[in-house]
N, C-alpha and C positions, 0 to 999 in steps of 0.2 A: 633502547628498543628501536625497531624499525617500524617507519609508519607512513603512510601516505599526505605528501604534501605539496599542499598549490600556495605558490607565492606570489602567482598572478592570476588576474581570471581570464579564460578563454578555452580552447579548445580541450576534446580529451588529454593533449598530449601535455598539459603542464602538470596532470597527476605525475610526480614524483616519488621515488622512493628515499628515504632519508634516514639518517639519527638521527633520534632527539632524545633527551633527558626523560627517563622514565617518569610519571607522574605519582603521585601521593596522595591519599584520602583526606579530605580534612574532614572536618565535623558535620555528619549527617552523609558521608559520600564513602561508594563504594569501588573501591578497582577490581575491576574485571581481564581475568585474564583473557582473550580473545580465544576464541573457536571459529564465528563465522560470521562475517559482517553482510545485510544486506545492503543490495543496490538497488538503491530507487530513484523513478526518474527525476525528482526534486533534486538531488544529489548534484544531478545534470544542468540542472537552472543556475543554482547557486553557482560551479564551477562556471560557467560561464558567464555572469558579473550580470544575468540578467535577473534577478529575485530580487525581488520588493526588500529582501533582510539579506543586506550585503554580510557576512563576516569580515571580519578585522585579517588586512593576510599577514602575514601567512597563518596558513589553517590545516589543519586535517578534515574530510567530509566524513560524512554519514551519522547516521541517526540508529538504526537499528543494528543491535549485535546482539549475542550470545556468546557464553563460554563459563569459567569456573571462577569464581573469587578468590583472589588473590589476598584481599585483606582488605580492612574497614577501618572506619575513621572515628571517632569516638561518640558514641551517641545512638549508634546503626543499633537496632534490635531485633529486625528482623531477616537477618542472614550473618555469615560466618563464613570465615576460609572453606573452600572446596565446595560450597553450593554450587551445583549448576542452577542458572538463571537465563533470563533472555531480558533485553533494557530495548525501550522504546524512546529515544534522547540522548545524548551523553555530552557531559563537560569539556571532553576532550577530542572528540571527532571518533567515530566507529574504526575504520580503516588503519588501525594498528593493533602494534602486538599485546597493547596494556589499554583498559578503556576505564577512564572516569567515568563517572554515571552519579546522581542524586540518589540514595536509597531507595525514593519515592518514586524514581523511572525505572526498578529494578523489578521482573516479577520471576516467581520460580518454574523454572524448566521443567513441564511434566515428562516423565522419566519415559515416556511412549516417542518422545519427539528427539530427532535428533538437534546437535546443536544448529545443523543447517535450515532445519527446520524452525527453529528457535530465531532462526537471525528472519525470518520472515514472517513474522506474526505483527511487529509493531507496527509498521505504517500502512504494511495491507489492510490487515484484518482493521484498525481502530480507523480506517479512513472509513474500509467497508462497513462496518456497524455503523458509526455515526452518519453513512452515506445513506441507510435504509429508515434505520429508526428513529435517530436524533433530526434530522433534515428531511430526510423521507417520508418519514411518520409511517411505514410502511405496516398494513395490519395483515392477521392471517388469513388467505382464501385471496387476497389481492393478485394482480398480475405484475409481474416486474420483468425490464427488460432492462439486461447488462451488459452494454455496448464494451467491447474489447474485454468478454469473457474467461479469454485462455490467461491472461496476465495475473500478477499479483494481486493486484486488489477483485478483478473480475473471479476470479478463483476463490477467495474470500465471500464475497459477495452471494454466490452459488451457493456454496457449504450453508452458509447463513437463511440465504431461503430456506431450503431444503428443511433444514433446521425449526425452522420458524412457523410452516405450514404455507411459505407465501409459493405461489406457481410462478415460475423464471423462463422465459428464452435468454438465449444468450446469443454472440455472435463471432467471430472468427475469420481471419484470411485464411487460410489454410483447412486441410483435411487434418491433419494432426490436429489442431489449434479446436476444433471446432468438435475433432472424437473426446479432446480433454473435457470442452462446454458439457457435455451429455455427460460425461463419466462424475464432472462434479455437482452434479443435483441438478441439472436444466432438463425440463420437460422439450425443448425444440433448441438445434442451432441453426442459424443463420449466417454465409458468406457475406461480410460486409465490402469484401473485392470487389463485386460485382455490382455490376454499374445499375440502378432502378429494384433492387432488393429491399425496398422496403414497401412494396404493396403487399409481398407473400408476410411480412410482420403481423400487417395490421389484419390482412386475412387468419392469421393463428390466433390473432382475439376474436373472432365471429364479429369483425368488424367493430368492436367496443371501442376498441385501446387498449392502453396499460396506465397502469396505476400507479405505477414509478417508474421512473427510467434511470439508470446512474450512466452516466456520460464519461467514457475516457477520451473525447477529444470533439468539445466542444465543438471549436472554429470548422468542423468538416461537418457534423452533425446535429449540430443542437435546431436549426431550422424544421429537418426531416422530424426530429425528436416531436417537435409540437406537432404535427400532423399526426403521428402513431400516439398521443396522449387520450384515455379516456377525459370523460369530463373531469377538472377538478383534479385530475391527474398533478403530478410532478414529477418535475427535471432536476435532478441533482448532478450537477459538475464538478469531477472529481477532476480532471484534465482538461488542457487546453493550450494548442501550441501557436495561437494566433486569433485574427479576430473573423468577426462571420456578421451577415445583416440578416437581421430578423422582421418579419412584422407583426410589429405588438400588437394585432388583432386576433394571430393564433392565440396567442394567449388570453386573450379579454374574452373570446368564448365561448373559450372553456372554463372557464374561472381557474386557469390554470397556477400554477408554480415555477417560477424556475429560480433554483435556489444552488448559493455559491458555497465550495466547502473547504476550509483550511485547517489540518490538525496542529498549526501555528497556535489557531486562536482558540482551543480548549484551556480550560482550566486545571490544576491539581486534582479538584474535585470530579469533574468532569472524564479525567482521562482514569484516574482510579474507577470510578462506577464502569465505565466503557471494558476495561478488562478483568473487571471481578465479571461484569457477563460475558467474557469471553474463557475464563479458566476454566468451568467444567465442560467446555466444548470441548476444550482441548484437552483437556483429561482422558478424559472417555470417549471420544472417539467421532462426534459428531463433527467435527472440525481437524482437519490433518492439512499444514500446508505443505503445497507443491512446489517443491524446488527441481528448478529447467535446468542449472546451468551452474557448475562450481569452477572458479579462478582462484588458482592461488592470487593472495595479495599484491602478489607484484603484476599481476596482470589487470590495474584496473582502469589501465588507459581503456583496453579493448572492453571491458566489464558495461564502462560508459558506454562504448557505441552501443553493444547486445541492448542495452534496456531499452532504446529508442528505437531500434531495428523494429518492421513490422515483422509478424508473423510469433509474438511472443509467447511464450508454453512456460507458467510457473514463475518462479524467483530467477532472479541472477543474484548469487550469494560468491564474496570473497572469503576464501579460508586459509589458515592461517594456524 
């Protein structure tokens, strides 16, 4: 099969394309025949040798795919050749044409979503929910503000308010980026191009604050963040491409929060409950992800740059 692989870490250009030995199910594991792999910026850490959990190289990357089952390993009970499914995990790296996967990282593809769609649910959506509820503690009637809106997890994050009862601004560089903010459940968007755009924030709360904030890039905002915090408020960092200096008196008071998020460090347990609450979203319709941007496979040198690019609208998905 062909499949994408880095035998050194560093820029996008050591994404390779390659044969390799098709893989095999063993017991309790599922092969997935590929449809669409997402790309996530993580994707982009690890390929560059700078994450905390190096991989062994050579490697194939990615985490989230979609597609049709191929066959099962002895023990699987809850799927069969030709399910569509989407996996948030996999044994063997997303970015090819065959995808290992644990039964238990496998869930089923509602028949409303396509597979591209399907390759965007697991790191968005399970960063996004655990980024409101599980960290956030995020209740109904609250204010939340979702810095880097139009992106994968900001897109998540929205549907989820909406969903929820919570009231969201969002933010955006762009006029596209910022018509997607309002289109996916945000009551106001925000240019965060724009240099002193966060007095008109804290003005859209009648001066309060917000009640959560999810952060896609700490090291530029997380300072401004504590300013725009109601009392007691929290900062959830989902992003962050560098460091920033704070002073811990914003936070003391307010009796603030500011709390750090890795779907590294969930549990089995954990990540099952996270998307048993996300399956009837996706079912029926309260939750639909938005996919920006489709590569064939062999374009995932370029795939990398797109998901760092500012100005992001949706998923970058490789198909396949």
């Amino acid at each position: 099969m062909k499949a994408i692989r880095v035998s050194q870490f560093g820029g996008p250009e050591v994404l390779q394309v390659a044969e390799v030995a098709d893989p095999r199910p063993g017991p309790g594991e599922v092969l997935l025949r590929l449809r669409a792999a997402g790309v996530n910026p993580v994707d982009t850490y690890i390929r560059s040798g700078g994450y905390a959990r190096a991989p062994a190289l050579p490697y194939t990357p990615g985490f989230d795919a979609a597609g049709v089952i191929e066959s099962v390993g002895t023990g699987v009970t809850h799927f069969k050749s030709g399910d569509r499914v989407y996996a948030t995990g996999t044994l063997s790296g997303a970015y090819a044409e065959l995808v290992l996967c644990l039964e238990a990282r496998v869930r089923p593809l509602a028949q409303r979503l396509s597979f591209s769609q399907g390759a965007a649910i697991g790191i968005p959506y399970g960063t996004a929910y655990r980024a409101l509820f599980d960290r956030g503690r995020a209740r109904p009637g609250e204010l939340v503000l979702v810095h880097g809106g139009s992106g994968g997890v900001g897109t998540a994050a929205l549907q989820l308010c909406r969903s929820r009862g919570l009231r969201a601004a969002g933010t955006a560089g762009t006029e596209q980026g910022r018509k997607q903010v309002l289109a996916q459940g945000a009551a106001a968007a925000f240019d965060h191009s724009v240099s002193g755009y966060e007095p008109a924030l804290l003005q859209w709360t009648g001066g309060r604050g917000f009640d959560v904030i999810i952060e896609m890039l700490a090291n530029v905002n997380l300072a401004h963040d504590l300013e725009l915090l109601a009392p007691r408020g929290r900062v959830v960092i989902v992003g962050s491409r560098g460091q920033i200096q704070i002073d811990p008196r914003a936070v003391m008071g307010k009796d603030a929060d500011v709390l750090g998020l890795s779907l590294m460090n969930i549990s089995a347990e954990e990540f099952a409950a996270i998307h048993a609450a996300l399956g009837e979203g996706l079912a029926c319709g309260e939750l639909t992800p938005v996919v920006g941007c489709e590569r064939p496979l062999a374009e995932a040198t370029r795939a990398h740059e797109d998901v760092l690019a500012p100005g992001a609208r949706g998923k970058i998905v490789l198909i396949s």
